[in-house]
ChimeraX commands (.cxc) that place a marker at each C-alpha (Angstrom):
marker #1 position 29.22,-39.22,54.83 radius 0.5
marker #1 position 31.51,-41.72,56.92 radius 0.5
marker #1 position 34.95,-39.96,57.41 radius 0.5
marker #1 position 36.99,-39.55,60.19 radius 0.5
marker #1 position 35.98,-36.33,62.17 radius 0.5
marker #1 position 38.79,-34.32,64.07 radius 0.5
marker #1 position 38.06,-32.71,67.22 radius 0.5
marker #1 position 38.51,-28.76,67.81 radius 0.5
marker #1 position 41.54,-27.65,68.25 radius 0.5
marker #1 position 40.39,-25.81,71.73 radius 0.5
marker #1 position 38.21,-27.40,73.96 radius 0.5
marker #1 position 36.71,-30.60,72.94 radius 0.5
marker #1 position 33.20,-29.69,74.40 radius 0.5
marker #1 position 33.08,-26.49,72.25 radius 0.5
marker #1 position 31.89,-23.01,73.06 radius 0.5
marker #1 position 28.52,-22.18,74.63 radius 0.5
marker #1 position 26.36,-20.00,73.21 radius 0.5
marker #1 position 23.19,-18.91,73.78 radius 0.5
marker #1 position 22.37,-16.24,70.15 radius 0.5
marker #1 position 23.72,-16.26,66.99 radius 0.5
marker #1 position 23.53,-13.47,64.04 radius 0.5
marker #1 position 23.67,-14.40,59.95 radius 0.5
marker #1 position 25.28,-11.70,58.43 radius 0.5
marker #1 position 26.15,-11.13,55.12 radius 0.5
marker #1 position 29.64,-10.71,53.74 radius 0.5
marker #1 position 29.77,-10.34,49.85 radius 0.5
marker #1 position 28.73,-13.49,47.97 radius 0.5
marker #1 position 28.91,-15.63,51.46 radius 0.5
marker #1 position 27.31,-15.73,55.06 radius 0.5
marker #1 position 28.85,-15.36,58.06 radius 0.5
marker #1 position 27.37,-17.07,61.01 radius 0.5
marker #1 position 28.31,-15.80,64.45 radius 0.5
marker #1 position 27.70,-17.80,67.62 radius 0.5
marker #1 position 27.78,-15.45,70.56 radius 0.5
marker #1 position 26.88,-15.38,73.87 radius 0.5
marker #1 position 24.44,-12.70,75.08 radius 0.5
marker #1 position 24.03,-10.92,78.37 radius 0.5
marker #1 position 20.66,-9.32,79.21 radius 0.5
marker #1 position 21.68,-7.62,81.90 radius 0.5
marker #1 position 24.21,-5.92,80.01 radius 0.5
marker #1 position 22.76,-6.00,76.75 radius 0.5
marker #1 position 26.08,-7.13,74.74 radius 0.5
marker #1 position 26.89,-10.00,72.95 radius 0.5
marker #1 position 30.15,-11.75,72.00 radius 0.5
marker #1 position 31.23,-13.60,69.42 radius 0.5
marker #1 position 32.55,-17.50,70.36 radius 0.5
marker #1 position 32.78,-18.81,66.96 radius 0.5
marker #1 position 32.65,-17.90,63.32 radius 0.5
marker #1 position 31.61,-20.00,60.58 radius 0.5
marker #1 position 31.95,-18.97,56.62 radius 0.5
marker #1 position 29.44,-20.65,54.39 radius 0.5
marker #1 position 28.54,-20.13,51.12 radius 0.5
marker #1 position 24.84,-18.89,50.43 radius 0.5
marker #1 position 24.09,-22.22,48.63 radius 0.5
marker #1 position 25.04,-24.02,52.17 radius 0.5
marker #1 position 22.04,-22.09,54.29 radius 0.5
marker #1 position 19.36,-24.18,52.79 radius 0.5
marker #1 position 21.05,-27.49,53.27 radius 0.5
marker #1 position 22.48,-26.73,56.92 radius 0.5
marker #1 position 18.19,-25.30,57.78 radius 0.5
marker #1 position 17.16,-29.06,55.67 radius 0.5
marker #1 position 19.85,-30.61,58.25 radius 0.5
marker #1 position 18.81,-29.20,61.21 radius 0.5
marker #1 position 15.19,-29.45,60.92 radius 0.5
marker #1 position 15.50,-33.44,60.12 radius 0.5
marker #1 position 17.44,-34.04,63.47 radius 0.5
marker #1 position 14.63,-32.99,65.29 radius 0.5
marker #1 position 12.05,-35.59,64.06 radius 0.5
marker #1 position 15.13,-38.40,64.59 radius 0.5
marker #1 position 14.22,-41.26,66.79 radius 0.5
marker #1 position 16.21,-41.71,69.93 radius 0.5
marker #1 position 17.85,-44.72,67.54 radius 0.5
marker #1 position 19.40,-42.50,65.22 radius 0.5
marker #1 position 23.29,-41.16,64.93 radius 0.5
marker #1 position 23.19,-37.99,65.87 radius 0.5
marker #1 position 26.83,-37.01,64.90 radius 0.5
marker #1 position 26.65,-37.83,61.20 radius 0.5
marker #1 position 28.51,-35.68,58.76 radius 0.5
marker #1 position 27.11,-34.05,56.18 radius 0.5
marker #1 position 28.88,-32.83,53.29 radius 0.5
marker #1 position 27.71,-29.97,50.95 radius 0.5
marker #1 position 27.31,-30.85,47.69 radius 0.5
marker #1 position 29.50,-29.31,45.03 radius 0.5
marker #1 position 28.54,-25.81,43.79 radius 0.5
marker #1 position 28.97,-24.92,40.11 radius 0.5
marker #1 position 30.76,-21.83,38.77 radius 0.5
marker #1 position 33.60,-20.23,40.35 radius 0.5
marker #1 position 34.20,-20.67,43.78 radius 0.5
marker link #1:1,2 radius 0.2
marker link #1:2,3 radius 0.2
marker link #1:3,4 radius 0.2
marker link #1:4,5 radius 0.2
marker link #1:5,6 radius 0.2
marker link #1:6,7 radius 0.2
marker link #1:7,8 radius 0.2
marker link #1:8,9 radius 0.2
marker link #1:9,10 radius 0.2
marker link #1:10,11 radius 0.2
marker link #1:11,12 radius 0.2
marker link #1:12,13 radius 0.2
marker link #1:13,14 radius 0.2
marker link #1:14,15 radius 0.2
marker link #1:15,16 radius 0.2
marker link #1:16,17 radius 0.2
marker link #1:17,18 radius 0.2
marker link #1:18,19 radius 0.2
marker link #1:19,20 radius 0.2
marker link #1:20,21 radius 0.2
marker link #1:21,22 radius 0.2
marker link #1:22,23 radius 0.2
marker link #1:23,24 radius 0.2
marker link #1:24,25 radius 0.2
marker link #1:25,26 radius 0.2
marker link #1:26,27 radius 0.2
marker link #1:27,28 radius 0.2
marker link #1:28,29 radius 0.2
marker link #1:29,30 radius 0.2
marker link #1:30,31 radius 0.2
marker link #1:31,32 radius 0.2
marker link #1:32,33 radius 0.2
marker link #1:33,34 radius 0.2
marker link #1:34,35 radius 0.2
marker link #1:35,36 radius 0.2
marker link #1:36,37 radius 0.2
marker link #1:37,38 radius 0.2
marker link #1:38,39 radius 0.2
marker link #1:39,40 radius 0.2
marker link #1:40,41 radius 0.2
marker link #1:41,42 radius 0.2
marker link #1:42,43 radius 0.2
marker link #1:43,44 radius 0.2
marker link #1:44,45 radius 0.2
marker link #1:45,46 radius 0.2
marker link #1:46,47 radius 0.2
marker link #1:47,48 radius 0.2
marker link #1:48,49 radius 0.2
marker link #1:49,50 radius 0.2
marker link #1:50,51 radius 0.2
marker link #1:51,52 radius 0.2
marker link #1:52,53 radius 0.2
marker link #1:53,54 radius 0.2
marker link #1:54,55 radius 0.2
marker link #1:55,56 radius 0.2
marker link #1:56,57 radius 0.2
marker link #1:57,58 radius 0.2
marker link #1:58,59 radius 0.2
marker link #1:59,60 radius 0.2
marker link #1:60,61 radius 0.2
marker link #1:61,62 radius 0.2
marker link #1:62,63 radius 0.2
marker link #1:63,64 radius 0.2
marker link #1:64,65 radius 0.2
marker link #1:65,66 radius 0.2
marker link #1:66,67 radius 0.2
marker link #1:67,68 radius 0.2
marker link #1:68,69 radius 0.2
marker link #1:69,70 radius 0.2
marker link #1:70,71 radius 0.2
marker link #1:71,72 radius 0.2
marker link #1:72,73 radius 0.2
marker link #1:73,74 radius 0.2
marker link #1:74,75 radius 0.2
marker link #1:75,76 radius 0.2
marker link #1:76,77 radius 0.2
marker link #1:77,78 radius 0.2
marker link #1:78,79 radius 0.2
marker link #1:79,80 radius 0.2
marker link #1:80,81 radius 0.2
marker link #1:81,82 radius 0.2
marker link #1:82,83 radius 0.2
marker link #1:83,84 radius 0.2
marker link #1:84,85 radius 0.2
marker link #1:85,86 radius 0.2
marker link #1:86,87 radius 0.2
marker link #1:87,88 radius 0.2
view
């Protein structure tokens, strides 16, 4: 999709992190970017993303395709979810 994207509202490089845990959370998935320490064997949570279940299969699709892109290819194209039926 070609729309305008706006940056983050914090810093425009985003937050590092090195682990992230799916959890669920009723009918939806949280996915929790965190960074991890070894040494102290905690991890903490930089961002949070909400996505419905339907949304795991296209973001996997999503990723897995920008790995076989060639060094041609936009690498910061948008992709929308497709509309899910029923109530939501």
């Amino acid at each position: 999709m070609d729309c305008p994207v706006e940056p983050p509202s914090g810093d425009p490089y985003g937050e590092f992190a090195n682990a992230l845990r799916i959890s669920l959370d009723g009918g939806q998935i949280l996915l929790d970017f965190c960074v991890y320490s070894e040494s102290e064997n905690t991890a903490r949570v930089v961002s949070r993303v909400r996505v419905s279940k339907d949304f795991i299969p296209i973001i996997h699709q999503k990723i897995g395709a920008s790995f076989s892109l060639t060094p041609d290819s936009e690498l910061s194209t948008l992709f929308v979810m497709p509309a899910v039926l029923g109530s939501n």
